[in-house]
C-alpha positions as CSV (number, residue, x, y, z in Angstrom):
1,X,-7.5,-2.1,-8.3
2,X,-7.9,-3.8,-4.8
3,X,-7.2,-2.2,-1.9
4,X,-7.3,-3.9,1.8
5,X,-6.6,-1.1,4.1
6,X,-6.0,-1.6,7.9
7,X,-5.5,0.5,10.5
8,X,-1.8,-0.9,12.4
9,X,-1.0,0.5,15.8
10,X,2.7,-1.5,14.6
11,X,3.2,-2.4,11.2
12,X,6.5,-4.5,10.6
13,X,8.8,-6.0,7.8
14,X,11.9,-8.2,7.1
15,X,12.7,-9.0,3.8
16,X,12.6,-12.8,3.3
17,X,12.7,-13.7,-0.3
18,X,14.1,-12.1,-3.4
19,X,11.0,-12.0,-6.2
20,X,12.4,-9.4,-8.7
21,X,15.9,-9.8,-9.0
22,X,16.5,-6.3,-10.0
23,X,15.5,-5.3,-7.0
24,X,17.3,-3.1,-4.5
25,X,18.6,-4.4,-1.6
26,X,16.6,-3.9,1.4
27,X,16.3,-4.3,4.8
28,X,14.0,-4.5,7.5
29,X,11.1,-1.5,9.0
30,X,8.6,-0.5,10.8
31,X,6.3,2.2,11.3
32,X,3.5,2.9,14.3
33,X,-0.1,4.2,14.0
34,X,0.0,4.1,10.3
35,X,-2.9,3.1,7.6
36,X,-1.8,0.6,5.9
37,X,-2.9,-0.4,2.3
38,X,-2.7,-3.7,0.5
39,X,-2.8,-2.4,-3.4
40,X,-3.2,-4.9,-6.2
41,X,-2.4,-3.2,-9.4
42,X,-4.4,-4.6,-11.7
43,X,-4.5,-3.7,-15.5
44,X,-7.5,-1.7,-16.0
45,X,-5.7,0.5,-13.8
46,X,-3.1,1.5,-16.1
47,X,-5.7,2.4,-19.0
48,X,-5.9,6.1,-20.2
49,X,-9.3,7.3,-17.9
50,X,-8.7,5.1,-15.2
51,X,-9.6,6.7,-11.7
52,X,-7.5,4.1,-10.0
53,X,-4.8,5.7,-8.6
54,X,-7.2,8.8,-7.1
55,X,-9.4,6.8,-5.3
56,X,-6.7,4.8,-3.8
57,X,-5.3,8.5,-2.8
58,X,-8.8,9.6,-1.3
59,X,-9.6,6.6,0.4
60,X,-5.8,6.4,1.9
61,X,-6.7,10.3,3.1
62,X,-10.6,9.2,4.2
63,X,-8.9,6.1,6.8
64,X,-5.9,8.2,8.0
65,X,-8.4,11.6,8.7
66,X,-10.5,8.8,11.0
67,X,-8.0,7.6,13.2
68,X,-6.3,10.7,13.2
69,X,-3.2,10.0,11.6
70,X,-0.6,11.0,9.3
71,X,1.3,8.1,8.2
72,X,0.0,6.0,5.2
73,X,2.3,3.0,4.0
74,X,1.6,1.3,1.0
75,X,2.2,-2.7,0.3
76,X,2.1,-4.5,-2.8
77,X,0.0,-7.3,-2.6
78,X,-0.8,-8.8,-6.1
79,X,-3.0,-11.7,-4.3
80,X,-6.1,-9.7,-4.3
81,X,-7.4,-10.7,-7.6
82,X,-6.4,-13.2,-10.6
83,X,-5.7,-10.0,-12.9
84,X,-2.3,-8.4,-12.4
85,X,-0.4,-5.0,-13.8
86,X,3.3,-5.8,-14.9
87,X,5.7,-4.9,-11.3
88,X,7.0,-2.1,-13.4
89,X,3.9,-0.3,-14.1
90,X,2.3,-1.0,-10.7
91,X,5.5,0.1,-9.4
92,X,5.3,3.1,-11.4
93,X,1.1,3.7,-9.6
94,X,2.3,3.3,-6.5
95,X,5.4,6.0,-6.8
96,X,2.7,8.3,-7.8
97,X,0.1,7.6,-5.1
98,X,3.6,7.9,-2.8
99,X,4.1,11.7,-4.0
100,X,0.5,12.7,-3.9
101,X,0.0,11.7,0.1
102,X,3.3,13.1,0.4
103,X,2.4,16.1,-1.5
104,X,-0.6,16.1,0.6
105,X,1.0,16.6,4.0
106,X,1.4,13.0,4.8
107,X,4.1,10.8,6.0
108,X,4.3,8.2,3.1
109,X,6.3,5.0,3.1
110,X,6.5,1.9,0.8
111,X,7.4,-1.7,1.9
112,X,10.4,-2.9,-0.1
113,X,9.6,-3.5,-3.8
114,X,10.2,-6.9,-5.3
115,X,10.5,-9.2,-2.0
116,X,8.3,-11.7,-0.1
117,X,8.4,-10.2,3.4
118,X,8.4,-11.2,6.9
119,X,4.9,-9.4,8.4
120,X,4.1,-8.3,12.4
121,X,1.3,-6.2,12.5
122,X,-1.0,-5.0,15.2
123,X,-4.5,-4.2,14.4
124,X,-7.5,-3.2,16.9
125,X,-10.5,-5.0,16.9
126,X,-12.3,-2.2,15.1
127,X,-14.9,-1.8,12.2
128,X,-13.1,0.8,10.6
129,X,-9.2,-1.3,11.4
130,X,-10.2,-3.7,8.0
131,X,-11.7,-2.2,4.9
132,X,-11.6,-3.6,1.5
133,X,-12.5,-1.9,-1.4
134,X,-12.2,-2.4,-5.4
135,X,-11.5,0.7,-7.0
């Protein structure tokens, strides 16, 4: 897994192309002093063992407990690496991740699944605003 996490004072979507076709419909959002995570799913994650989907949960925690926050959204983003999970399965790793932050106390949202979005973000010049890590 690959993770770009930033820190957004405004994080902001519009759906702008289908990708999956079974796909809900969905419409635009936003959220405010969130962390943000970029997740590509890749398919060591899905393996029996894998620590994947923890770390992404810890580090998620980690950011958010730094700036003081308790809203976490997470993004799809399979253009972190050339190896991809199948959209089902990462969907499935990110649904999980979801419930643990929620389950954790935090205020957890997902960009729409299965679209190319529309971005607006707004991100503080800040060492700690941009981390990547591969999990």
């Amino acid at each position: 897994m690959r993770v770009l996490f930033l820190f957004c004072e405004r994080f902001a979507w519009t759906p702008a192309m289908k990708t999956i076709e079974t796909a809900p419909e969905a419409g635009p959002g936003a959220v405010e002093r969130a962390v943000v995570a970029f997740v590509h799913v890749e398919p060591a994650d899905l393996e029996p063992g894998s620590s994947a989907e923890t770390k992404l949960v810890k580090n998620a925690k980690w950011l958010a407990r730094k700036w003081d926050v308790q809203r976490i959204l997470l993004h799809s983003f399979t253009h972190l690496g050339e190896a991809k999970a199948g959209p089902d399965a990462a969907r499935a790793l990110l649904a999980h991740a979801r419930e643990r932050l929620t389950g954790a106390g935090y205020e957890t949202v997902e960009t729409p699944w299965g679209y190319f979005l529309d971005l607006e973000l707004r991100a503080p010049g800040h060492p700690l605003a941009r981390i990547f890590k591969q999990l």
